[in-house]
Steps between C-alpha positions, in 0.01 A plus 500: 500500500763731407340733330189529781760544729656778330177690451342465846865599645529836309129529528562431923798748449329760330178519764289367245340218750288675757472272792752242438799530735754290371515207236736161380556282327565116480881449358565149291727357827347174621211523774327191608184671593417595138256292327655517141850604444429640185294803581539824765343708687464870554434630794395790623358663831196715599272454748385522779343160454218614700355765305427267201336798261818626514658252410297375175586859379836480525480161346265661190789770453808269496278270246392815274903483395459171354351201293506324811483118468509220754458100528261605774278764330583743733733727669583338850512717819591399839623662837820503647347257838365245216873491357678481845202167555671331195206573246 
């Protein structure tokens, strides 16, 4: 987690992440909404959520960085109203 912070951050810093706005990332404090204490997440913004061609290719350009592996199979994406809802 570390090290993927490291390289979006300088990446974010540098203006190598067209359409992403800002980014974070999960710490190792305590949070009872995670599901399993001993993973993160990093997070980071684009949108609008609306125009969803947009956002798939922002999400293809952050993933051309990496080897990018989930439980899930996929990178996740939702919108800022979905996260104020609880989801």
């Amino acid at each position: 987690m570390d090290n993927a912070w490291t390289f979006y951050k300088d990446k974010y810093l540098n203006k190598q992440l067209s359409g992403v706005q800002g980014l974070k990332v999960s710490t190792m404090m305590s949070n009872s909404r995670a599901s399993n204490k001993n993973e993160g997440v990093l997070i980071l913004y684009c949108g609008p959520p609306d125009d969803e061609e947009r956002v798939i290719k922002i999400g293809q350009m952050i993933l051309s960085f990496i080897d990018y592996k989930s439980r899930y199979g996929s990178m996740s994406y939702k919108s800022d109203e979905q996260t104020l809802k609880g989801t």
